[in-house]
LOFIMAR-934052 format. One record per residue (C-alpha): y, x, z. Coordinates in steps of 0.25 Angstrom, whole numbers, plus 2048, in hexadecimal, padded with zeros to 3 digits. Layout:
<pts>
YXZ...
</pts>
This chain:
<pts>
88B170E1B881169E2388716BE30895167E2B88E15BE27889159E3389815CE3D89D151E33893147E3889A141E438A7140E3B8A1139E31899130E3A8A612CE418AD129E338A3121E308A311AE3D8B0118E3D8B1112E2E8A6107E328AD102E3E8BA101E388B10FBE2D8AD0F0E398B90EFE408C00EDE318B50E1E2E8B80DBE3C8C60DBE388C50D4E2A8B90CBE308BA0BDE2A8BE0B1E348AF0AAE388AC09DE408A609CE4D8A108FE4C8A4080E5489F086E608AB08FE648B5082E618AE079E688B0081E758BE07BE758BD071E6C8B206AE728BA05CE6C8BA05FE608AD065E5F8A6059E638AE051E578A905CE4E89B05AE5289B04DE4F89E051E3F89A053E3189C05FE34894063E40888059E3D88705EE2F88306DE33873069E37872060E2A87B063E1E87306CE18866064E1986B05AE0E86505BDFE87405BDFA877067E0286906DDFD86D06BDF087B071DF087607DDF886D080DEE87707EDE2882088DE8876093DEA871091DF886408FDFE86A088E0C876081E0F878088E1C875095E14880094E0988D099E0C894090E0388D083E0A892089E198A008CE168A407DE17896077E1C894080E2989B088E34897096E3389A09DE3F8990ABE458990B2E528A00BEE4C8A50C3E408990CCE3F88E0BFE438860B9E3A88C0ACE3588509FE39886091E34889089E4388E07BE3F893073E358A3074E338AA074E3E8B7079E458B7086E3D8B3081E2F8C2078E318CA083E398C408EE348BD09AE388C009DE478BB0ACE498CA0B1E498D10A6E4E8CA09FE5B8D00AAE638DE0A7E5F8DB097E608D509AE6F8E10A1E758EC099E7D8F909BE75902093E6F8FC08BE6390508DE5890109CE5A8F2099E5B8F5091E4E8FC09CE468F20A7E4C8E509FE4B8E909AE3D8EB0A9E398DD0AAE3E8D60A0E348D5095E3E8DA086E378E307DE428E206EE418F106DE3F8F0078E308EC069E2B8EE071E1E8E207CE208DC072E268DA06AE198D7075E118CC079E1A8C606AE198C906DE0A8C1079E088B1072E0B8B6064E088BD067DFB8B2072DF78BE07CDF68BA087DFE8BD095DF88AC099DF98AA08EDEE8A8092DE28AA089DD489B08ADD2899087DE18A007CDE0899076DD288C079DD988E071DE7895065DDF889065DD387F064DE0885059DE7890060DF189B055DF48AA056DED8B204FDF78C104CDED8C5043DFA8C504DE058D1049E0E8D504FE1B8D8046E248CD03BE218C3046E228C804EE2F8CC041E378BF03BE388B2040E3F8B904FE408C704BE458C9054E538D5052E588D4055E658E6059E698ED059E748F1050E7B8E3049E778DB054E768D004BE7B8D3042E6F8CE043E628DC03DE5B8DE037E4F8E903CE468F5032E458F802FE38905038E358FA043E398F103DE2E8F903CE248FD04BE268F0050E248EC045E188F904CE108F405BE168E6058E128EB054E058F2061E038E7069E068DE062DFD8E9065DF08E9074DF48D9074DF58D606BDE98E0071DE08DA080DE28CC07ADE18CE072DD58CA07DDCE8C0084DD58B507CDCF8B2078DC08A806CDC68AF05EDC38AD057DCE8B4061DD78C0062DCF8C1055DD08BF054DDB8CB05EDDF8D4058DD38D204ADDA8D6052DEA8E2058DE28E704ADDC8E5043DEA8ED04DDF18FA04EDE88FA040DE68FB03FDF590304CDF990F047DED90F039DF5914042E0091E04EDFA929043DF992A045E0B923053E0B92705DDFE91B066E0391005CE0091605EDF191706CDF290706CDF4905063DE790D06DDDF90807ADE68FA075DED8F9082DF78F3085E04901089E0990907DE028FB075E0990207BE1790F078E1590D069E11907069E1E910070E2791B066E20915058E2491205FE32919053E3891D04AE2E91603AE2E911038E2190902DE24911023E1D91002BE108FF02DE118FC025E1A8F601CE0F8EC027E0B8E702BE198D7028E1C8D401BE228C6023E258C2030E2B8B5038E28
</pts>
């Protein structure tokens, strides 16, 4: 029996073997998206980067988490350091890798990947020369988040700025609020992306940092709107704590109020008030494309920018 036992040895090593790899090879395959960090965008996007670095965003990372408030919320939602809490990073810091097997680490405040998401799967695709609408549709496929899906856009912004993102928890929620965290009901798109992080560097003017024109504003004000409807309508009960469902309530009045004042000359904007989806969301979108409708909210446009 014992030397059976042992002519089976090698077989069984090499089942083994073969069952851990594919085990690897499996977890490679299934690997979640990761960030790389501002660093590898800004080897293009040198433009850009340098508006970035001139931010909240990036000037926030050495000193965020030195406050008392921060201190004090940390502590609330069970962490000892704010650079330490997952639930704190998700929206307050870039967490890159070098790998999918690297440890994580915390390299910047938000930045381009925190906005257009996770960039492990997709820089390859964004990098190649082919034509754009198939580096959109396979990039996007990817994870990545292009400045003209002003619908995902939104609802990225939405996710930190609203307190919607799908790690929070009720009790997270209550916890952050009680210890001081801020509830901002008047997030809006355009005044908060067209001020100090506006990077619109296109062609022709790629060397120009170009204002929107108004039609362009007035496109994302009613896009922005639609995303905040979708956001606030699913989050409205996420949390039993009053100020944060009323602060959704009020995002959910603002933006029906304004997307009705606009179904009359685009039947999608009423079908998000009826049905306040992510896809009804796209299609709104897609449907004022090229339409002006500045004439119509043009009135409710941001005389200032953040």
């Amino acid at each position: 029996f014992e030397v059976i036992a042992r002519q089976h040895l090698p077989i069984l090593f090499i089942g083994v073997l073969a069952g851990f790899l594919l085990f690897v090879n499996s977890a490679e395959l299934y690997a979640e998206p990761f960030k790389l960090g501002p660093k590898k965008c800004q080897e293009c996007h040198k433009a850009e980067a340098k508006v970035w670095s001139g931010t909240k965003h990036a000037t926030s990372f050495k000193k965020i988490h030195k406050s008392k408030k921060a201190k004090k919320i940390v502590k609330a939602v069970g962490g000892k350091r704010m650079k330490k809490t997952a639930l704190c990073a998700s929206c307050h810091y870039t967490v890159a890798k070098k790998s999918a097997s690297a440890k994580p680490k915390l390299v910047a405040g938000p930045s381009c990947e925190s906005c257009h998401g996770a960039a492990s799967e997709w820089i390859s695709i964004h990098n190649k020369k082919a034509p754009k609408a198939n580096k959109i549709e396979a990039a996007s496929a990817k994870g990545m988040i292009w400045p003209s899906q002003l619908f995902d856009v939104a609802a990225n912004c939405n996710s930190c700025h609203g307190l919607t993102k799908e790690n929070l928890t009720g009790d997270n929620i209550k916890a952050m609020l009680d210890a001081g965290h801020p509830m901002n009901a008047d997030f809006e798109l355009v005044q908060y992306s067209q001020g100090s992080v506006r990077h619109r560097f296109y062609p022709p003017k790629v060397t120009e940092n170009q204002a929107m024109t108004p039609a362009e504003m007035a496109r994302m004000f009613v896009v922005g709107q639609a995303a905040n409807l979708v956001s606030a309508s699913a989050a409205v009960s996420k949390s039993s704590h009053a100020g944060y469902k009323a602060a959704q309530q009020k995002k959910i009045a603002t933006a029906t109020k304004l997307l009705e004042s606009v179904a009359g000359q685009v039947p999608a904007a009423g079908k998000v008030v009826a049905s306040p989806t992510a896809d009804n969301g796209r299609a709104l979108a897609a449907a004022i494309a090229d339409k002006d409708l500045s004439g119509v909210v043009g009135g409710n446009l941001p005389k200032k920018f953040k």
